[in-house]
mmCIF file of the N, C-alpha and C atoms, coordinates in Angstrom:
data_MODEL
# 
_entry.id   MODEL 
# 
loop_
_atom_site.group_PDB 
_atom_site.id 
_atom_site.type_symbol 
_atom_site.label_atom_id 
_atom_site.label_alt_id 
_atom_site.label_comp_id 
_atom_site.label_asym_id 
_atom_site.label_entity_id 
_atom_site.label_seq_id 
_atom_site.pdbx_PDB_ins_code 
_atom_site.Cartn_x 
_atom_site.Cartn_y 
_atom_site.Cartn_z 
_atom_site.occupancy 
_atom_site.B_iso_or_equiv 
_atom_site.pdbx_formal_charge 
_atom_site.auth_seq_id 
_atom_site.auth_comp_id 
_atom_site.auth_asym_id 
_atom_site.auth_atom_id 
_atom_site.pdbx_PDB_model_num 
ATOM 1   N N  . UNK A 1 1  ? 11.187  -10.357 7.808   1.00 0.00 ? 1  UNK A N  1 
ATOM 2   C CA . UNK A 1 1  ? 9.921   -10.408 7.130   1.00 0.00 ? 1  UNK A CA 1 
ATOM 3   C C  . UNK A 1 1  ? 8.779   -10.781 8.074   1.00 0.00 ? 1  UNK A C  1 
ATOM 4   N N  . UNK A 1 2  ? 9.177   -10.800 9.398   1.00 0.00 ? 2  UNK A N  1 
ATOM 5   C CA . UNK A 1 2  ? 8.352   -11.428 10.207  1.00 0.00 ? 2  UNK A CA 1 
ATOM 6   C C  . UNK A 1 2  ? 6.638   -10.185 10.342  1.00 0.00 ? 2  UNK A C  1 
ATOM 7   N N  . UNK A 1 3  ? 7.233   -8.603  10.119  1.00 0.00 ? 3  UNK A N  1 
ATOM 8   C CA . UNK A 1 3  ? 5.992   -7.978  9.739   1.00 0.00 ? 3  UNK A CA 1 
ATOM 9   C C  . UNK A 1 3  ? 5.237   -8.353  8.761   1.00 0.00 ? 3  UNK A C  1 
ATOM 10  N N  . UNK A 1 4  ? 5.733   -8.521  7.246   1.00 0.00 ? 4  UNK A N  1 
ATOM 11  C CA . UNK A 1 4  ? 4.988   -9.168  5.723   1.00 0.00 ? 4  UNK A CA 1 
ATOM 12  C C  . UNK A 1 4  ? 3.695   -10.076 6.892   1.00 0.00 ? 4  UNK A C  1 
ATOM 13  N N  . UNK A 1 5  ? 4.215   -11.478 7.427   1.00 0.00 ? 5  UNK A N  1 
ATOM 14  C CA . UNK A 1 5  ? 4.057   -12.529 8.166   1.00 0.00 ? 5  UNK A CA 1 
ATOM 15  C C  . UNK A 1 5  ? 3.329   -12.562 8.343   1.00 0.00 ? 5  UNK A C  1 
ATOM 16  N N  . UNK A 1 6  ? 2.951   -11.570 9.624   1.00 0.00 ? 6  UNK A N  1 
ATOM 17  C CA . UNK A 1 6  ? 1.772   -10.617 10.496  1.00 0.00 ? 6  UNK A CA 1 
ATOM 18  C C  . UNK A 1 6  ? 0.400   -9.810  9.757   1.00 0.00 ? 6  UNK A C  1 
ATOM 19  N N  . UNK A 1 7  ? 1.247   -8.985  8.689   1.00 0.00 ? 7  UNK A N  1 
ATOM 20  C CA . UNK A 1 7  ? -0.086  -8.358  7.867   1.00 0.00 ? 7  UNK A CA 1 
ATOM 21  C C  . UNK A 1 7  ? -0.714  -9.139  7.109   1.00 0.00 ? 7  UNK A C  1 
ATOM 22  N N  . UNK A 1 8  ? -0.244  -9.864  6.773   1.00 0.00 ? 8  UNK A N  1 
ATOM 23  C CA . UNK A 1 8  ? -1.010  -10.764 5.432   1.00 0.00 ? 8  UNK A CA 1 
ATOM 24  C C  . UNK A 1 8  ? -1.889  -11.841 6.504   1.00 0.00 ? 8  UNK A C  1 
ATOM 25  N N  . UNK A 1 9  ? -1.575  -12.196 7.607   1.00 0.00 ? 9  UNK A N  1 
ATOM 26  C CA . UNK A 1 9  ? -2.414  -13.383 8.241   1.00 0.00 ? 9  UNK A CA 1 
ATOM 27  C C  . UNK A 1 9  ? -3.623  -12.400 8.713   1.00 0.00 ? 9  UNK A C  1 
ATOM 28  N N  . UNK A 1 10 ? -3.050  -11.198 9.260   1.00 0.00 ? 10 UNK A N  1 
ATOM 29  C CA . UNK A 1 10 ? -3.954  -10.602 10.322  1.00 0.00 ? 10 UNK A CA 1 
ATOM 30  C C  . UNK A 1 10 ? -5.349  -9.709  9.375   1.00 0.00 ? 10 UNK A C  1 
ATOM 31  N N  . UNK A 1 11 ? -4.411  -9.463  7.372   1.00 0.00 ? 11 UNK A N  1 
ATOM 32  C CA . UNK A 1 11 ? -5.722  -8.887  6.821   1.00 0.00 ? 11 UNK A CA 1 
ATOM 33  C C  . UNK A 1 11 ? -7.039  -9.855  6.508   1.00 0.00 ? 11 UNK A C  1 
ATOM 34  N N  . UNK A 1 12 ? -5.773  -11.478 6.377   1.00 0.00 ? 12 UNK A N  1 
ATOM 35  C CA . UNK A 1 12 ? -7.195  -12.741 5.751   1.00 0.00 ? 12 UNK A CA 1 
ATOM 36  C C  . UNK A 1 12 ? -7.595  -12.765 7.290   1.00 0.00 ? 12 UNK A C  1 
ATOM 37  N N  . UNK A 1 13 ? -7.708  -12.812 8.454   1.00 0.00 ? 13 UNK A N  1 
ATOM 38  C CA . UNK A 1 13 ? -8.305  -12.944 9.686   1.00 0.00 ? 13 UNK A CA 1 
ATOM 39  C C  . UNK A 1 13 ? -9.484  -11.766 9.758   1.00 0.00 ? 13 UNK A C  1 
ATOM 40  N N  . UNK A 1 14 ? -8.975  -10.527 9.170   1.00 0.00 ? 14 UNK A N  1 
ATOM 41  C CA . UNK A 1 14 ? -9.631  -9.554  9.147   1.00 0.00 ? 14 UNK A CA 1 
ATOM 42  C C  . UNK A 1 14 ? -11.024 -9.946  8.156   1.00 0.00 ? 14 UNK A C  1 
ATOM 43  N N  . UNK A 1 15 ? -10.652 -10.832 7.173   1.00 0.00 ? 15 UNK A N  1 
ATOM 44  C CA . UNK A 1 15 ? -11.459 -10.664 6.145   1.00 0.00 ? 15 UNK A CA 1 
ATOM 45  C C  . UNK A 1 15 ? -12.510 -12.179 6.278   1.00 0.00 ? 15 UNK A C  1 
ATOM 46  N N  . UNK A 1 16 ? -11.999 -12.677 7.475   1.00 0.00 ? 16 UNK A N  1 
ATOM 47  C CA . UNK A 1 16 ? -12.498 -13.721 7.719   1.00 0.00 ? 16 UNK A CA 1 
ATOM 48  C C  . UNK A 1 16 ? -13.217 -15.474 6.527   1.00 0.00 ? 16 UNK A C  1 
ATOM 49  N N  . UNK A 1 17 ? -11.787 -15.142 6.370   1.00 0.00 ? 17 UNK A N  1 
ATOM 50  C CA . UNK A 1 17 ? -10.756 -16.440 5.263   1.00 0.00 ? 17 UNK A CA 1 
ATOM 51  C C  . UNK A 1 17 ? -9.967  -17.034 5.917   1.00 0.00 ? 17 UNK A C  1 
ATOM 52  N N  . UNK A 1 18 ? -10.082 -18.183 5.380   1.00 0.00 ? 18 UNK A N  1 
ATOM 53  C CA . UNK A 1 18 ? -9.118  -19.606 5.954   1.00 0.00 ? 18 UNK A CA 1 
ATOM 54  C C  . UNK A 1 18 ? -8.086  -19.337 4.652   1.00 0.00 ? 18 UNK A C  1 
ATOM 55  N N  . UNK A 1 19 ? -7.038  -20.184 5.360   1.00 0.00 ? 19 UNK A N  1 
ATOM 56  C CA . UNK A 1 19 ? -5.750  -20.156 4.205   1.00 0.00 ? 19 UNK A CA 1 
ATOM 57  C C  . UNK A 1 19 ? -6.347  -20.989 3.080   1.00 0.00 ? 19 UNK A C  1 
ATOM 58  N N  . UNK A 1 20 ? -6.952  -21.556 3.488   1.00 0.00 ? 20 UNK A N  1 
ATOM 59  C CA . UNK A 1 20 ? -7.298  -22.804 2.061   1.00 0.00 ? 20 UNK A CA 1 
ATOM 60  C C  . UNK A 1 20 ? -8.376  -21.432 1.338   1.00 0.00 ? 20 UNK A C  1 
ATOM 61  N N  . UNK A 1 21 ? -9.164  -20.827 1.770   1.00 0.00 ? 21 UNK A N  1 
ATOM 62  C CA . UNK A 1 21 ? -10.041 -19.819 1.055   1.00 0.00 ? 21 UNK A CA 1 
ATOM 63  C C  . UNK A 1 21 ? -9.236  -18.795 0.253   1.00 0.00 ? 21 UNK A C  1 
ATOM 64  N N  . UNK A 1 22 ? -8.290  -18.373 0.917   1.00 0.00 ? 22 UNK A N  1 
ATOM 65  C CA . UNK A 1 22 ? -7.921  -17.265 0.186   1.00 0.00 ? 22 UNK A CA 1 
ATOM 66  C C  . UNK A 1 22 ? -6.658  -17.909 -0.959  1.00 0.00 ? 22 UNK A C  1 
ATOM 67  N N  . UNK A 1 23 ? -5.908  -18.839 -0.961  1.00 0.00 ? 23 UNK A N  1 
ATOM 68  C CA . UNK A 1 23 ? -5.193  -19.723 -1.450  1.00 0.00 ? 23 UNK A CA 1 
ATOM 69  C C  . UNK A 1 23 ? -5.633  -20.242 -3.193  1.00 0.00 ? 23 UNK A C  1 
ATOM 70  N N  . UNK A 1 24 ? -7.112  -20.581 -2.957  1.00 0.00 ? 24 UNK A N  1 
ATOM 71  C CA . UNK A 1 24 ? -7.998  -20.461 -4.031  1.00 0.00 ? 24 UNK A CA 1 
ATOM 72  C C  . UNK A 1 24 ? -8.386  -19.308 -4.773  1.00 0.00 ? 24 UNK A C  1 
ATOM 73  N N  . UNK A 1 25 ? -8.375  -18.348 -3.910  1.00 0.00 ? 25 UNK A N  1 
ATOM 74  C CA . UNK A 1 25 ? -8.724  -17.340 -4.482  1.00 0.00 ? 25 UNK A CA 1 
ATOM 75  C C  . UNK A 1 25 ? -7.534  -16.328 -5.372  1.00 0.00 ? 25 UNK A C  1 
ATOM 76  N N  . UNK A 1 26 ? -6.251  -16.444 -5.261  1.00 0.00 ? 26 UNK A N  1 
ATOM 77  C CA . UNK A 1 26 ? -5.097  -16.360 -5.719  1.00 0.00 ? 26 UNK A CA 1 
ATOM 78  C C  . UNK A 1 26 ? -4.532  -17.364 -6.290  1.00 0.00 ? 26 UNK A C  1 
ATOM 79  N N  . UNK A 1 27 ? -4.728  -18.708 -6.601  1.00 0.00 ? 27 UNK A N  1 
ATOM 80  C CA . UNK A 1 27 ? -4.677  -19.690 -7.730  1.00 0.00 ? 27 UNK A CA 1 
ATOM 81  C C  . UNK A 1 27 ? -3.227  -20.235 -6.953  1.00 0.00 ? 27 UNK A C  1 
ATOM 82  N N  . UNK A 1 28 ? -3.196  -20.476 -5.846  1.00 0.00 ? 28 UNK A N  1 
ATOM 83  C CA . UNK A 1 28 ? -2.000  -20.956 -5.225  1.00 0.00 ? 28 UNK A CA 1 
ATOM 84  C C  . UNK A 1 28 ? -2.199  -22.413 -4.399  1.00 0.00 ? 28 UNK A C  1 
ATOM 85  N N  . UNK A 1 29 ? -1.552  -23.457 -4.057  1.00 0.00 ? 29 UNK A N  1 
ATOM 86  C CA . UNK A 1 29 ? -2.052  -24.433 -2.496  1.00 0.00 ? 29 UNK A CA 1 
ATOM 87  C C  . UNK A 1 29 ? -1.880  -23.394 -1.901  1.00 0.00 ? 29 UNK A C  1 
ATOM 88  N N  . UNK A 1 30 ? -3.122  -24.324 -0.617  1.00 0.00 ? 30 UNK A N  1 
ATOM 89  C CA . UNK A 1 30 ? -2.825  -24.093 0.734   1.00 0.00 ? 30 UNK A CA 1 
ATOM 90  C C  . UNK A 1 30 ? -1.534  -24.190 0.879   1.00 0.00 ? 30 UNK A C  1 
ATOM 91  N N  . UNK A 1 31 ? -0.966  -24.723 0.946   1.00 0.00 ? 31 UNK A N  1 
ATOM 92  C CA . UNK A 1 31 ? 0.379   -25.123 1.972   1.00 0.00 ? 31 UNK A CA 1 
ATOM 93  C C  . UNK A 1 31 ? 1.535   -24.089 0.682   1.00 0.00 ? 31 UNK A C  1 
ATOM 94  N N  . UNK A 1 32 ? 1.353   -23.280 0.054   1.00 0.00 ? 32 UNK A N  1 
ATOM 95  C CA . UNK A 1 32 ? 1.871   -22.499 -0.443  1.00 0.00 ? 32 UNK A CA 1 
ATOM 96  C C  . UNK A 1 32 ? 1.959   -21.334 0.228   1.00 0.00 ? 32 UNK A C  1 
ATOM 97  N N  . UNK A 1 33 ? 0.584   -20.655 0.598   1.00 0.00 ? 33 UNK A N  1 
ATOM 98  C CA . UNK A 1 33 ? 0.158   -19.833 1.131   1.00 0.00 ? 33 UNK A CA 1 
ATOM 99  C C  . UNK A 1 33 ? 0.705   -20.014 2.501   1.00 0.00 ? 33 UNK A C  1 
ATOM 100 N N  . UNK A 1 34 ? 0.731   -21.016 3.558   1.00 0.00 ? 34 UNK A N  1 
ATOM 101 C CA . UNK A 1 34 ? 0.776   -21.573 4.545   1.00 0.00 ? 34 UNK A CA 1 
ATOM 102 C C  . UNK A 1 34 ? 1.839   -21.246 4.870   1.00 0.00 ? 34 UNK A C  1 
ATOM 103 N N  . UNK A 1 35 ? 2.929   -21.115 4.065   1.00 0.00 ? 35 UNK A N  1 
ATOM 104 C CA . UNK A 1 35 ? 4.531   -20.924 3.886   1.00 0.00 ? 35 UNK A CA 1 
ATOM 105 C C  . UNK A 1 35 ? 5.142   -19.607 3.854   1.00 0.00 ? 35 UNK A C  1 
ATOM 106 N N  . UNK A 1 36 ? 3.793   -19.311 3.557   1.00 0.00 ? 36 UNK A N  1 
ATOM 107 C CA . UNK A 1 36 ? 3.861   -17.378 3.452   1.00 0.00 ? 36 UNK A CA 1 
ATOM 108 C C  . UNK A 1 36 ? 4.009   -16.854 4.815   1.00 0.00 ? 36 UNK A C  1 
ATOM 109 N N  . UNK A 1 37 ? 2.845   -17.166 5.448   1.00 0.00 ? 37 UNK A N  1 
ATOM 110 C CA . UNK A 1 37 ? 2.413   -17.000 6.584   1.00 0.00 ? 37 UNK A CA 1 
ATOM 111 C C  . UNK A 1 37 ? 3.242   -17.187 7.836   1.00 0.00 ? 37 UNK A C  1 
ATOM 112 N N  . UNK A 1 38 ? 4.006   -18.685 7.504   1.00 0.00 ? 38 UNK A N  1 
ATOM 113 C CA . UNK A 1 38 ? 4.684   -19.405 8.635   1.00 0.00 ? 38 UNK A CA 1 
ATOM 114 C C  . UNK A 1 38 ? 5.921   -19.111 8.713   1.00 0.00 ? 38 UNK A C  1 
ATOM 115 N N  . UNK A 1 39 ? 6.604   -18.333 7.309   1.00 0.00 ? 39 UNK A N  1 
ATOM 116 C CA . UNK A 1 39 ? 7.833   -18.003 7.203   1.00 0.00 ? 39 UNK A CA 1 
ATOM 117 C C  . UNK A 1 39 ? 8.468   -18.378 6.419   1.00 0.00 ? 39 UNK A C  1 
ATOM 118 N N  . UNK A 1 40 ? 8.194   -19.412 6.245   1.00 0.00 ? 40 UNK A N  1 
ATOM 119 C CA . UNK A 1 40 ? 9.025   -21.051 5.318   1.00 0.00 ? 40 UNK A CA 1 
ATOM 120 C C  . UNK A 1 40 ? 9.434   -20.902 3.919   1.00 0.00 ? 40 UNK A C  1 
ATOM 121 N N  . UNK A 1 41 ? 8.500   -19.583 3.104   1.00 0.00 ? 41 UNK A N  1 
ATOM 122 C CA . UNK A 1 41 ? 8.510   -19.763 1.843   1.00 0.00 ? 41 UNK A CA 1 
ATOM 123 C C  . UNK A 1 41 ? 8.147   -17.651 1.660   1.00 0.00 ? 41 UNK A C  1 
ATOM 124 N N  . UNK A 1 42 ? 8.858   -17.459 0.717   1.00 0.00 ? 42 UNK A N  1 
ATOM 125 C CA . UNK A 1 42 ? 8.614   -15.686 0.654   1.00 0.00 ? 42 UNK A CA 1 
ATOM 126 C C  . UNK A 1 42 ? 7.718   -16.077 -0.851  1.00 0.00 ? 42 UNK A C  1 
ATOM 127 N N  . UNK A 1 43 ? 6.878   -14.922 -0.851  1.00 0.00 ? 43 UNK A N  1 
ATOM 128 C CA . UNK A 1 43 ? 6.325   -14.899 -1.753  1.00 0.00 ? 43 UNK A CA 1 
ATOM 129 C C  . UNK A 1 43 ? 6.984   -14.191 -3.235  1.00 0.00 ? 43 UNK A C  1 
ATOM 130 N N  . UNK A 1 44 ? 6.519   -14.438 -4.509  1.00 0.00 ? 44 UNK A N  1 
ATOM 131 C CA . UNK A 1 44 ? 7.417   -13.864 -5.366  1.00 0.00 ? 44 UNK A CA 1 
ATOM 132 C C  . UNK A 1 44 ? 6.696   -12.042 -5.177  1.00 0.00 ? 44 UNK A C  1 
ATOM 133 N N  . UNK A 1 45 ? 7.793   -11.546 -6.260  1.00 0.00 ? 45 UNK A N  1 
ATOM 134 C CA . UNK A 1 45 ? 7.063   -9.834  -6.418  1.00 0.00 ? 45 UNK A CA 1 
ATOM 135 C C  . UNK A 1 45 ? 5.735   -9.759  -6.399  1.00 0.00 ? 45 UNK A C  1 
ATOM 136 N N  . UNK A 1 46 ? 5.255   -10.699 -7.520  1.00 0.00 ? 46 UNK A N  1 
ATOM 137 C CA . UNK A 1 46 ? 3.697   -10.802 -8.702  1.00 0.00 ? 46 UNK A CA 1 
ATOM 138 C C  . UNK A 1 46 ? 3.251   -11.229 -7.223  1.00 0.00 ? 46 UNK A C  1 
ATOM 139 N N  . UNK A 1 47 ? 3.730   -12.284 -6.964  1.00 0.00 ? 47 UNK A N  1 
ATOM 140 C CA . UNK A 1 47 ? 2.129   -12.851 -5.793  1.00 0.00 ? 47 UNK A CA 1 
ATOM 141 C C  . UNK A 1 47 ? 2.266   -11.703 -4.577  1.00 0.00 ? 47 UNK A C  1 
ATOM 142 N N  . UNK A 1 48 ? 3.079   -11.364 -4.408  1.00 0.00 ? 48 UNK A N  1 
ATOM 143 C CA . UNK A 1 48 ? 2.763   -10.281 -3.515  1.00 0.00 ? 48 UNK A CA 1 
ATOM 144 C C  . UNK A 1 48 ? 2.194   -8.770  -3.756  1.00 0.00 ? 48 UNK A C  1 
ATOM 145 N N  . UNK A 1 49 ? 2.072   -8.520  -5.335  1.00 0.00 ? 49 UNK A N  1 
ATOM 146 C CA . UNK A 1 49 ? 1.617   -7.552  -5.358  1.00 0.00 ? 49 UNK A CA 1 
ATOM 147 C C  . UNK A 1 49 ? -0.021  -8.422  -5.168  1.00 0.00 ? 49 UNK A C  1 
ATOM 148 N N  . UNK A 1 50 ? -0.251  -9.549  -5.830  1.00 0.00 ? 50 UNK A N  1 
ATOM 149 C CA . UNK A 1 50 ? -1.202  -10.410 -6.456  1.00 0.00 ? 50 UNK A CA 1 
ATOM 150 C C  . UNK A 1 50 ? -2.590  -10.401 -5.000  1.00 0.00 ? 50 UNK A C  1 
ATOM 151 N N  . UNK A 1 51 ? -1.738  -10.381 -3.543  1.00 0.00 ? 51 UNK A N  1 
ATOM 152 C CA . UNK A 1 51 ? -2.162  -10.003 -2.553  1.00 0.00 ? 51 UNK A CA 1 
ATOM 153 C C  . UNK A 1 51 ? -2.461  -8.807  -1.726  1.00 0.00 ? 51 UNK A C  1 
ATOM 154 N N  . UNK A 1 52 ? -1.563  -8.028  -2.279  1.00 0.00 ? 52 UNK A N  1 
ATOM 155 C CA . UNK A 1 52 ? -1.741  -6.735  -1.868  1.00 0.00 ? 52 UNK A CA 1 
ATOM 156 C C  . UNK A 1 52 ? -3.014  -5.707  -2.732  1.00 0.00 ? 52 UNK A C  1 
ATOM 157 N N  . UNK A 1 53 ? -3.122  -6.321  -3.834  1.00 0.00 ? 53 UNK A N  1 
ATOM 158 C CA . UNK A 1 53 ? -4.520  -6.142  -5.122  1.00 0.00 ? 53 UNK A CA 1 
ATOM 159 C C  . UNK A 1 53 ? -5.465  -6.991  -4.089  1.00 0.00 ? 53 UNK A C  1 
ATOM 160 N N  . UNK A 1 54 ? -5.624  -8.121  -3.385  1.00 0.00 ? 54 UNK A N  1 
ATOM 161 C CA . UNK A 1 54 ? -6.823  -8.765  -3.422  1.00 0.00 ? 54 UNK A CA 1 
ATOM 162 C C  . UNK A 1 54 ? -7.643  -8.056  -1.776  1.00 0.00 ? 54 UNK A C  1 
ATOM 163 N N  . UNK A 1 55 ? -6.036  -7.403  -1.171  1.00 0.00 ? 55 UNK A N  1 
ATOM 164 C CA . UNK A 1 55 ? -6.959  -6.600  0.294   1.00 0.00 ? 55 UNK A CA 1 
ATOM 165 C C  . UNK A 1 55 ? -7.032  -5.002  -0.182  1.00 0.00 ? 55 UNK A C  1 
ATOM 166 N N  . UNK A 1 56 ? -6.412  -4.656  -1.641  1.00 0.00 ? 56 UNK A N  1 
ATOM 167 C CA . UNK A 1 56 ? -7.138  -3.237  -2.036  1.00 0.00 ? 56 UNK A CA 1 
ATOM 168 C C  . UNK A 1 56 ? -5.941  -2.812  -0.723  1.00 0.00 ? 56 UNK A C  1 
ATOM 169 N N  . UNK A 1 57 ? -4.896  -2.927  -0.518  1.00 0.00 ? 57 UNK A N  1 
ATOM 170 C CA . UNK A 1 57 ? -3.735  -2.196  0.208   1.00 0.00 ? 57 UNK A CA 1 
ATOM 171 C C  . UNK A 1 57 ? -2.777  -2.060  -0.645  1.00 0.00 ? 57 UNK A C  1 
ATOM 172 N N  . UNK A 1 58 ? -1.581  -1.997  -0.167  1.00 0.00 ? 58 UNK A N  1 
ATOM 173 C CA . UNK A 1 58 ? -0.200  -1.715  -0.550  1.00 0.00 ? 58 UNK A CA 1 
ATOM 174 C C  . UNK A 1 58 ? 0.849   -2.962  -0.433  1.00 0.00 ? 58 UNK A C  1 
ATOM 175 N N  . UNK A 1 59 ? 1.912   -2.869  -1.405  1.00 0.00 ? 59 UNK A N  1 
ATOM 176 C CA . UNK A 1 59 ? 2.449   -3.619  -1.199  1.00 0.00 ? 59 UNK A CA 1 
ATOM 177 C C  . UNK A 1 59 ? 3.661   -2.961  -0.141  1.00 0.00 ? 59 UNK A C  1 
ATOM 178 N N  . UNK A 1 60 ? 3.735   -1.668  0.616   1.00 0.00 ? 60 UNK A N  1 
ATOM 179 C CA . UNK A 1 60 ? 4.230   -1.204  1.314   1.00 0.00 ? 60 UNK A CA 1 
ATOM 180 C C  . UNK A 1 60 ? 4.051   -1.296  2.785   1.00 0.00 ? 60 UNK A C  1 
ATOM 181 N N  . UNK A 1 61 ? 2.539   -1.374  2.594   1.00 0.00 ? 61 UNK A N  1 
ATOM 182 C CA . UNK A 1 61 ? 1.674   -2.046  3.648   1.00 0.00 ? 61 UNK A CA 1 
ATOM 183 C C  . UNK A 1 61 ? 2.482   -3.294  4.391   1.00 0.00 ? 61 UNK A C  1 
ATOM 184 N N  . UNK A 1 62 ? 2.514   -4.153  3.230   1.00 0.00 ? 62 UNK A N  1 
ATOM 185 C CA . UNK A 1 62 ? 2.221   -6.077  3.549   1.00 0.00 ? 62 UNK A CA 1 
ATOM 186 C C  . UNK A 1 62 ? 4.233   -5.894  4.139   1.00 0.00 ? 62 UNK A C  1 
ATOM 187 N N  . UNK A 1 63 ? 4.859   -5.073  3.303   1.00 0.00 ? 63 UNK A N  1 
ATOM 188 C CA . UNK A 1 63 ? 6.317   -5.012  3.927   1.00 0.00 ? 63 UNK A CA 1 
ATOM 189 C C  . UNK A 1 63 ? 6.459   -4.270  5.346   1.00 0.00 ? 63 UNK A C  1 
ATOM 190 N N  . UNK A 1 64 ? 5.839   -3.413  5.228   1.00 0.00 ? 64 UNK A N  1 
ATOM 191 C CA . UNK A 1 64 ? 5.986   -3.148  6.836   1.00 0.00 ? 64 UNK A CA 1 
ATOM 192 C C  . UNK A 1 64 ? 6.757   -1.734  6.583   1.00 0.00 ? 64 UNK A C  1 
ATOM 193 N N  . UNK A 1 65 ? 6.837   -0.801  5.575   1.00 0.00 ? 65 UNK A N  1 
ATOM 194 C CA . UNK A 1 65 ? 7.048   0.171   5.055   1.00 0.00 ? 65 UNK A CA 1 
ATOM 195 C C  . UNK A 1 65 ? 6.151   1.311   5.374   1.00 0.00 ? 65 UNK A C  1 
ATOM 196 N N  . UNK A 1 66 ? 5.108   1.237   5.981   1.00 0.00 ? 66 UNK A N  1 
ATOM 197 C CA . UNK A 1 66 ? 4.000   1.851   6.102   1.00 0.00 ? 66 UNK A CA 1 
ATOM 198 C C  . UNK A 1 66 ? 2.851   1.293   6.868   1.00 0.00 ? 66 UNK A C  1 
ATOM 199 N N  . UNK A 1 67 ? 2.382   2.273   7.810   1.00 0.00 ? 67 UNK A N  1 
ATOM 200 C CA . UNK A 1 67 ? 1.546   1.402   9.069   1.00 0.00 ? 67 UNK A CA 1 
ATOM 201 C C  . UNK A 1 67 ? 0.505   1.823   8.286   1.00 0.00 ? 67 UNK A C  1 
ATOM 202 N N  . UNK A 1 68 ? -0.058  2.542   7.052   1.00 0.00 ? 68 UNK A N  1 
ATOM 203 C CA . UNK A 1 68 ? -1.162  2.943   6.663   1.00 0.00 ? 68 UNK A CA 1 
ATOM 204 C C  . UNK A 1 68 ? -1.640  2.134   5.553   1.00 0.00 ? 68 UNK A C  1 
ATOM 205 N N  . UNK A 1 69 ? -2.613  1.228   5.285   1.00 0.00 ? 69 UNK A N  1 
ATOM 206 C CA . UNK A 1 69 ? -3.182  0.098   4.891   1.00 0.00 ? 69 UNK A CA 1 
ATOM 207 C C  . UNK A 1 69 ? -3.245  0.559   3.614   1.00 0.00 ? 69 UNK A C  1 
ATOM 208 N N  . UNK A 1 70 ? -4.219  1.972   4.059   1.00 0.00 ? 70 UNK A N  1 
ATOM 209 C CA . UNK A 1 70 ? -5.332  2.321   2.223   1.00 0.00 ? 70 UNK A CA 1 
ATOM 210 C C  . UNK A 1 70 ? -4.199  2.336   1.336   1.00 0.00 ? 70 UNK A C  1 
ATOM 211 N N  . UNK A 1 71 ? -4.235  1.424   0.102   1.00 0.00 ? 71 UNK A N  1 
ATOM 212 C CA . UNK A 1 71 ? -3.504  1.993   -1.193  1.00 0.00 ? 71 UNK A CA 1 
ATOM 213 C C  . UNK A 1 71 ? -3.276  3.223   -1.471  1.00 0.00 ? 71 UNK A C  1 
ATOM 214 N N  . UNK A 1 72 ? -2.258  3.550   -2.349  1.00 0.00 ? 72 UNK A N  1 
ATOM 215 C CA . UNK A 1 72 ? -1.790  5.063   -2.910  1.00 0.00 ? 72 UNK A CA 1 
ATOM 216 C C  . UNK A 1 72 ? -2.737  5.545   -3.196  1.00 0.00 ? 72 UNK A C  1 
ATOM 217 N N  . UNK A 1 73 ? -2.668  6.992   -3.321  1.00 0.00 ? 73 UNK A N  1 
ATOM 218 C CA . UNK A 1 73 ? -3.617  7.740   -4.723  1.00 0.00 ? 73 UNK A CA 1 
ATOM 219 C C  . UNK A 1 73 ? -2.604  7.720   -5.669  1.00 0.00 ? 73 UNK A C  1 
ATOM 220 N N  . UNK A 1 74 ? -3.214  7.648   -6.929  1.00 0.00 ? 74 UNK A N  1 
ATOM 221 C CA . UNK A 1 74 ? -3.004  7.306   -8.280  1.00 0.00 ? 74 UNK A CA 1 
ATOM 222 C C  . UNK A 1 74 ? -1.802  8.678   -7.819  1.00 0.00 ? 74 UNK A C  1 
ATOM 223 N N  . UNK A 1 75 ? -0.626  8.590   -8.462  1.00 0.00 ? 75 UNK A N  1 
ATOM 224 C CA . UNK A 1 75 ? 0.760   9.427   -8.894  1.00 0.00 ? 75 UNK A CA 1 
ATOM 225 C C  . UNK A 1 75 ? 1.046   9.608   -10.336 1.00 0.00 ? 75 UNK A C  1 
ATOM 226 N N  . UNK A 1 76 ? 0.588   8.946   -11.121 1.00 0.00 ? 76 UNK A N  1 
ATOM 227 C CA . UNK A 1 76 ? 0.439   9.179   -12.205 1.00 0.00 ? 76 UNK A CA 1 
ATOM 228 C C  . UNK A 1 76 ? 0.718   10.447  -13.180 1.00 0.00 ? 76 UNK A C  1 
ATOM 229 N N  . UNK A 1 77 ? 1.553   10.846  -13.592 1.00 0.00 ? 77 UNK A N  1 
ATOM 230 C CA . UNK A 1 77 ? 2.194   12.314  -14.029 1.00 0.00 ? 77 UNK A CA 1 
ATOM 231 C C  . UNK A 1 77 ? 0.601   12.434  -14.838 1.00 0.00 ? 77 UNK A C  1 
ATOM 232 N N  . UNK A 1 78 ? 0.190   13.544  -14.747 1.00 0.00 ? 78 UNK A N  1 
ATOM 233 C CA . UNK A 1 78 ? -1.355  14.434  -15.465 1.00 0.00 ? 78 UNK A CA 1 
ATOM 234 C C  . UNK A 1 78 ? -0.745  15.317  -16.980 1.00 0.00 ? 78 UNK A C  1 
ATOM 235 N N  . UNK A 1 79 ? -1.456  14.954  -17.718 1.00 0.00 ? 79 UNK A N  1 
ATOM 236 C CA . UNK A 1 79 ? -1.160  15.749  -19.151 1.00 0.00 ? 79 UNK A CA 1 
ATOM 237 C C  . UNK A 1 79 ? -1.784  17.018  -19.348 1.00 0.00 ? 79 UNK A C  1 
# 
């Protein structure tokens, strides 16, 4: 998981957020978040989609499934 690790520190660096900022902003502690980051603690499904919603990416992205950031286009079967 050491990629997850990497994307998620390097998008809040990108977005120029402290762990305590973005931590708040996902209704989590710091040192929750901190755990994410450091290894210590995996995030559940929800908070990881919960993050992957708040940089508007993928949760394919944050796994390391895909070097391409932008979210899907909608797949959605058309009526």
């Amino acid at each position: 998981m050491q990629m997850q690790r990497n994307r998620m520190r390097d998008l809040r660096e990108d977005a120029e957020l402290s762990q305590a900022e973005l931590a708040e902003a996902l209704g989590i502690a710091q040192t929750t978040y901190s755990g994410y980051e450091r290894g210590f603690r995996e995030p559940s499904l929800d908070m990881l989609c919960q993050i992957a919603d708040f940089f508007h990416t993928s949760t394919d992205y944050l796994l390391g499934r895909t070097d391409n950031p932008a979210p899907p286009a909608d797949k959605s079967p058309r009526r």
